[in-house]
C-alpha positions as protocol buffer text, in pm:
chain_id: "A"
residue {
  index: 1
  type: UNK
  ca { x: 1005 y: 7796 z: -6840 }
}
residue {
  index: 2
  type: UNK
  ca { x: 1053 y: 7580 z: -6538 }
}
residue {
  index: 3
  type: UNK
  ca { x: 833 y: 7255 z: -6431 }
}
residue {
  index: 4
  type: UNK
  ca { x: 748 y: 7151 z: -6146 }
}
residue {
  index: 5
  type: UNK
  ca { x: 755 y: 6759 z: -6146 }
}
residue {
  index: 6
  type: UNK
  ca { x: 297 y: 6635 z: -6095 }
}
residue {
  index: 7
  type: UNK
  ca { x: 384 y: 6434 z: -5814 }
}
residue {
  index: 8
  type: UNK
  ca { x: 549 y: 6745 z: -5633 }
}
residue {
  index: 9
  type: UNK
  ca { x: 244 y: 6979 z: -5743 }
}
residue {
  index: 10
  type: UNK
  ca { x: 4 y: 6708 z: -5642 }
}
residue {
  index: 11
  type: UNK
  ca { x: 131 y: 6636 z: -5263 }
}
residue {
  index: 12
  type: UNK
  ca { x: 251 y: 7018 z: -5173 }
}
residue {
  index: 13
  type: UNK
  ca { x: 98 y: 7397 z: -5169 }
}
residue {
  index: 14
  type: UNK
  ca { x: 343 y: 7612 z: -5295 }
}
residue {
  index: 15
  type: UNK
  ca { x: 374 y: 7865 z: -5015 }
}
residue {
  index: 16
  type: UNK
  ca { x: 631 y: 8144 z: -5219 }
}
residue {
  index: 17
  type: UNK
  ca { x: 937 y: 8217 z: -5409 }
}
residue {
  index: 18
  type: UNK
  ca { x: 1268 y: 8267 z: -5302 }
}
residue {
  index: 19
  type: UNK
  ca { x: 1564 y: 8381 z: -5566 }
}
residue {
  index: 20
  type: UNK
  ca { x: 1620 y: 7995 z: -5658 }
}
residue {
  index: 21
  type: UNK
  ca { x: 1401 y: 7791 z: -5488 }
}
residue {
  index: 22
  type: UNK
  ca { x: 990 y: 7729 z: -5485 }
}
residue {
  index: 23
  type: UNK
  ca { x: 918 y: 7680 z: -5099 }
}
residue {
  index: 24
  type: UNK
  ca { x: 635 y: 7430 z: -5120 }
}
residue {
  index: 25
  type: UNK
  ca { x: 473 y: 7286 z: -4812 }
}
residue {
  index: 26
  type: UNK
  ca { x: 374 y: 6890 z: -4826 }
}
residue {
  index: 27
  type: UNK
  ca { x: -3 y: 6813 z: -4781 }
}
residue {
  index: 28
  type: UNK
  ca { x: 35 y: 6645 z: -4417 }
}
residue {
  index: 29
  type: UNK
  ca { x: -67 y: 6789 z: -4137 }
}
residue {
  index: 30
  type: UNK
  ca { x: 100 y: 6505 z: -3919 }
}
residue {
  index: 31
  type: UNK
  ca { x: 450 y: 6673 z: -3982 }
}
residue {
  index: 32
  type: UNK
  ca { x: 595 y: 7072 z: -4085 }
}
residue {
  index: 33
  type: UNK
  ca { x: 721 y: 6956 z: -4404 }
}
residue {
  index: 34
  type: UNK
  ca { x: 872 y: 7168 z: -4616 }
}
residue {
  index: 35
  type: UNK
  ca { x: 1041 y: 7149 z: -4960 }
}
residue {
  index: 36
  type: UNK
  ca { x: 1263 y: 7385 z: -5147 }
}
residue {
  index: 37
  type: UNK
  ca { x: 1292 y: 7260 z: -5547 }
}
residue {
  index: 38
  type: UNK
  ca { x: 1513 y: 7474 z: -5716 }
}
residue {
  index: 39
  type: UNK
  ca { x: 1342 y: 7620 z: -6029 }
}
residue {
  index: 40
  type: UNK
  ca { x: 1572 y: 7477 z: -6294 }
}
residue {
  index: 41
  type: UNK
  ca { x: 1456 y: 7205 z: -6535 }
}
residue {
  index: 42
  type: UNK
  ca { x: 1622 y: 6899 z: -6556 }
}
residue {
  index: 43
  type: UNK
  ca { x: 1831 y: 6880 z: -6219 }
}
residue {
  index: 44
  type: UNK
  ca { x: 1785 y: 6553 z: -6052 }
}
residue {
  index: 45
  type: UNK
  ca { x: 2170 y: 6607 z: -5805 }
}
residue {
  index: 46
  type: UNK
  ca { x: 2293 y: 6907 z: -5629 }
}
residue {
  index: 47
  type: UNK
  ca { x: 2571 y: 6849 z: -5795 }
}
residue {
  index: 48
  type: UNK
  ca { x: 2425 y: 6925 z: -6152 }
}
residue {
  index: 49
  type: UNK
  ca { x: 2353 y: 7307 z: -6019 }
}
residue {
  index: 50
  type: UNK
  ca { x: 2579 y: 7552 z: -6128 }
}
residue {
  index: 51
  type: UNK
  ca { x: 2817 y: 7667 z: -5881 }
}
residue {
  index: 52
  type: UNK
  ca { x: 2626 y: 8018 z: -5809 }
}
residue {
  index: 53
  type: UNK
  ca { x: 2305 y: 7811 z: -5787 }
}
residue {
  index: 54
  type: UNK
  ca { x: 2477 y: 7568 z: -5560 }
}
residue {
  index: 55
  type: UNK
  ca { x: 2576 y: 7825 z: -5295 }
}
residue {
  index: 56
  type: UNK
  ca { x: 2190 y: 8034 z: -5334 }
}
residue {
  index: 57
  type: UNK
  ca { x: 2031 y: 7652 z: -5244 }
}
residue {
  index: 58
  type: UNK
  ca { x: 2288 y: 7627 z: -4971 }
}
residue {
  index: 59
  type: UNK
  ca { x: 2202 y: 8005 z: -4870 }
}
residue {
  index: 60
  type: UNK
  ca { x: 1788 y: 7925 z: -4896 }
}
residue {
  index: 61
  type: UNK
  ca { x: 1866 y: 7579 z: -4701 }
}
residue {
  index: 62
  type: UNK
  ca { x: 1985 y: 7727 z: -4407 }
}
residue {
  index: 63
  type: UNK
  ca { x: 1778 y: 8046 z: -4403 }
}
residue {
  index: 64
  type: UNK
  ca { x: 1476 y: 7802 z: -4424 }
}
residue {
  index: 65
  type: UNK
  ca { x: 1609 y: 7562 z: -4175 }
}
residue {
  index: 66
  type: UNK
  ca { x: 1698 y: 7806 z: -3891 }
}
residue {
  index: 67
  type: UNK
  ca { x: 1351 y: 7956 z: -3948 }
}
residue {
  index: 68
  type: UNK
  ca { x: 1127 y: 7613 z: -3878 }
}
residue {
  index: 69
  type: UNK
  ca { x: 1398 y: 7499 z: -3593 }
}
residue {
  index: 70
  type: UNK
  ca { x: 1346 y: 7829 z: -3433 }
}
residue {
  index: 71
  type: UNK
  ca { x: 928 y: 7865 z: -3532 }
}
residue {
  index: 72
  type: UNK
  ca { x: 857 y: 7544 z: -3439 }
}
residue {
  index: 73
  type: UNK
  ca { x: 1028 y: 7440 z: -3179 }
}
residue {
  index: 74
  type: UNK
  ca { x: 1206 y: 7109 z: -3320 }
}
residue {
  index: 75
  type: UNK
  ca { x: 1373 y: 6873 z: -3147 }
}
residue {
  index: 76
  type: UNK
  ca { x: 1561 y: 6815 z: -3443 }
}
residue {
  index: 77
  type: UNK
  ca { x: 1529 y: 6849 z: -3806 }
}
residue {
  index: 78
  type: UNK
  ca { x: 1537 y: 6645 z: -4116 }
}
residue {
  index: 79
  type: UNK
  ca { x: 1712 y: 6788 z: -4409 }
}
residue {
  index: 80
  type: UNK
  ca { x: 1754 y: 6516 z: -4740 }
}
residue {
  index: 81
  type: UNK
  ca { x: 1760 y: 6522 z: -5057 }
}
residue {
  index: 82
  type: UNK
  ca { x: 1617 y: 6198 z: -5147 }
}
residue {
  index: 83
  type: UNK
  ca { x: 1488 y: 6176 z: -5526 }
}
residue {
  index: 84
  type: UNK
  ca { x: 1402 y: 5802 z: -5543 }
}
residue {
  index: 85
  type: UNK
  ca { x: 1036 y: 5836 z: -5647 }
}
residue {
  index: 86
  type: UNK
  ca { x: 1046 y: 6197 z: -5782 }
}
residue {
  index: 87
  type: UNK
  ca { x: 1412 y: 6273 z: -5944 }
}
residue {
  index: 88
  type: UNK
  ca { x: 1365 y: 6603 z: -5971 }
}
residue {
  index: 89
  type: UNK
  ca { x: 1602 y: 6815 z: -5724 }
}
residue {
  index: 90
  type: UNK
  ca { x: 1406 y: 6872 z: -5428 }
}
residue {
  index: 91
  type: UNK
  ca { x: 1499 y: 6950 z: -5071 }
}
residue {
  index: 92
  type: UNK
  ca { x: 1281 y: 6802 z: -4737 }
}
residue {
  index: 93
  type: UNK
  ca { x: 1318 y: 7019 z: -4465 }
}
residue {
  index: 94
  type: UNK
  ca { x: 1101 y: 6842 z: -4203 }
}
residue {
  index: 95
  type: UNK
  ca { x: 1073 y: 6980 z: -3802 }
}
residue {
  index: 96
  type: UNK
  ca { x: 1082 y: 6614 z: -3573 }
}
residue {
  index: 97
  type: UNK
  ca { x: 972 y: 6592 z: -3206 }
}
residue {
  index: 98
  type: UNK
  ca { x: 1048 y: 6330 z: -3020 }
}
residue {
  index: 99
  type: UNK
  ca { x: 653 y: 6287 z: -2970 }
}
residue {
  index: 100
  type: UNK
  ca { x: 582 y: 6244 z: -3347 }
}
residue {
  index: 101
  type: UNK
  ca { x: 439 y: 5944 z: -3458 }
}
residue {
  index: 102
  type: UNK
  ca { x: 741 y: 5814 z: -3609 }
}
residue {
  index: 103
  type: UNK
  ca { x: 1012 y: 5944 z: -3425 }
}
residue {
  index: 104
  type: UNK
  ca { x: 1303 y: 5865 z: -3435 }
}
residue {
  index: 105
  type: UNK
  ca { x: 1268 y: 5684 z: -3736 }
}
residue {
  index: 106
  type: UNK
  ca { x: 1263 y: 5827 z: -4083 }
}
residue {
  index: 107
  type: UNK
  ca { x: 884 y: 5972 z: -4225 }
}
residue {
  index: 108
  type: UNK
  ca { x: 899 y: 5862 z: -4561 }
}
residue {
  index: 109
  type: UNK
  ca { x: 641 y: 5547 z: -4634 }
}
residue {
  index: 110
  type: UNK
  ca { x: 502 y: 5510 z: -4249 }
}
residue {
  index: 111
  type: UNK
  ca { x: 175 y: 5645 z: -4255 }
}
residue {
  index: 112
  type: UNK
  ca { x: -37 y: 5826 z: -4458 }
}
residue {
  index: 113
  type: UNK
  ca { x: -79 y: 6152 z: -4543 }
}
residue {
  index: 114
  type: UNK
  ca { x: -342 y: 6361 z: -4376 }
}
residue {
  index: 115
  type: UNK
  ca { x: -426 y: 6672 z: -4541 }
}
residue {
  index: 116
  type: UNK
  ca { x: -429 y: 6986 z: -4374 }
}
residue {
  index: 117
  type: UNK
  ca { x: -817 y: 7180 z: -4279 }
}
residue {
  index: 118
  type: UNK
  ca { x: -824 y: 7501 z: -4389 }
}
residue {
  index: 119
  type: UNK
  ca { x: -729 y: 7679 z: -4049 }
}
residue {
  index: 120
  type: UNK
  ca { x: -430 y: 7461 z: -4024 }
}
residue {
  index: 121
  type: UNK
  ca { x: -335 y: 7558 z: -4400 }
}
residue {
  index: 122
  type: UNK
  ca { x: -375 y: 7918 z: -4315 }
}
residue {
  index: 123
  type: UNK
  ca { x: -206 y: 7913 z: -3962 }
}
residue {
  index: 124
  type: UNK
  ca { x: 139 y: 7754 z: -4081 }
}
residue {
  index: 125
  type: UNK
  ca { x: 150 y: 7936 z: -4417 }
}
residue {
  index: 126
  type: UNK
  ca { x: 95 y: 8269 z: -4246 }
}
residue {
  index: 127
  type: UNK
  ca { x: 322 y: 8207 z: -3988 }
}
residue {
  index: 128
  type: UNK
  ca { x: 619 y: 8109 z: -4230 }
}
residue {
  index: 129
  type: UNK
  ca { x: 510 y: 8436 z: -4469 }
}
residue {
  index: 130
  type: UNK
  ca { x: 547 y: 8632 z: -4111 }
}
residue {
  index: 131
  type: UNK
  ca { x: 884 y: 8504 z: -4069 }
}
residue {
  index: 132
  type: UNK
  ca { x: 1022 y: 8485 z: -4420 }
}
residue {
  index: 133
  type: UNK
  ca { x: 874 y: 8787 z: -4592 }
}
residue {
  index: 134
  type: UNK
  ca { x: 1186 y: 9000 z: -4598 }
}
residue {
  index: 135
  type: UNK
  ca { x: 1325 y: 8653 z: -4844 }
}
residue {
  index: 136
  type: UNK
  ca { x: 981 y: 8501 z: -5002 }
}
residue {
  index: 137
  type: UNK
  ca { x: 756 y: 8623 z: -5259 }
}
residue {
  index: 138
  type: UNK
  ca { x: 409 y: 8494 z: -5237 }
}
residue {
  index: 139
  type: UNK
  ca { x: 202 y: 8349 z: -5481 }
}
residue {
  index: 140
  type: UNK
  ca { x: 121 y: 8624 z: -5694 }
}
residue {
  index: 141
  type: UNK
  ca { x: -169 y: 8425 z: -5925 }
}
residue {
  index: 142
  type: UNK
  ca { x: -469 y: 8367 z: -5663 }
}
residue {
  index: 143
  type: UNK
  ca { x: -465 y: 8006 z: -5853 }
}
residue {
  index: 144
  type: UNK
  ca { x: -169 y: 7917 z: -5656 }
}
residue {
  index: 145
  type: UNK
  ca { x: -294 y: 8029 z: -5317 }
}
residue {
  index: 146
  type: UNK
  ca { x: -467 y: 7732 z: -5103 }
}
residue {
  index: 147
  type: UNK
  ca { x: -581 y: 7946 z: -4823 }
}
């Protein structure tokens, strides 16, 4: 069964399922900040994936990225795959404006997080299920749901 590293659960809302990949939104307000973490345990490199795994991320990556460009508007997006506090394979997929508080300088470590109200949970999750629900399963356990 897979696990999802504590730091991920504790900091993001998982927002649905694709084939490979738990879409998970980060817990800041400030920024749409998005993570895909490919359900397999032990994968800290994109390299470690198996090759039909590898493409599916790549497939999920772009489908997700296109989405929050076009949804949101961004000026430009951040894609990385960091892993130097949480190893475990994860994906940022993070929309920038040129008006964010740290732009154009990277997000990670500059301020803290602000959590999102409950409106502001509910508007961005339901418009990325609007967008994505021919390609995301939602949380099917009301547990999981944070809205």
């Amino acid at each position: 069964m897979f696990e999802l590293d504590p730091v991920l659960s504790r900091d993001s809302i998982l927002v649905g399922h694709f084939s490979l990949c738990q879409l998970r939104l980060i817990n800041d307000a400030q920024f749409p900040w998005f993570i895909l973490v490919p359900q397999r345990n032990d994968i800290t490199e994109i390299y470690q994936l198996v090759e039909e795994d590898r493409q599916q991320l790549m497939a999920e990556s772009c489908l997700l990225a296109e989405t929050l460009h076009d949804a949101f508007s961004a000026t430009k997006l951040n894609i990385a795959a960091i892993g130097n506090q949480v190893p475990q394979l994860h994906v940022h997929h993070i929309v920038r404006y040129k008006a964010d508080p740290c732009w154009p300088g990277p997000v990670w470590g500059k301020l803290p997080a602000v959590p999102y109200g409950k409106e502001d949970l509910a508007e961005i999750l339901q418009k990325v299920y609007s967008l994505l629900s021919d390609d995301l399963t939602l949380p099917s356990n009301d547990a999981e749901r944070y809205y």
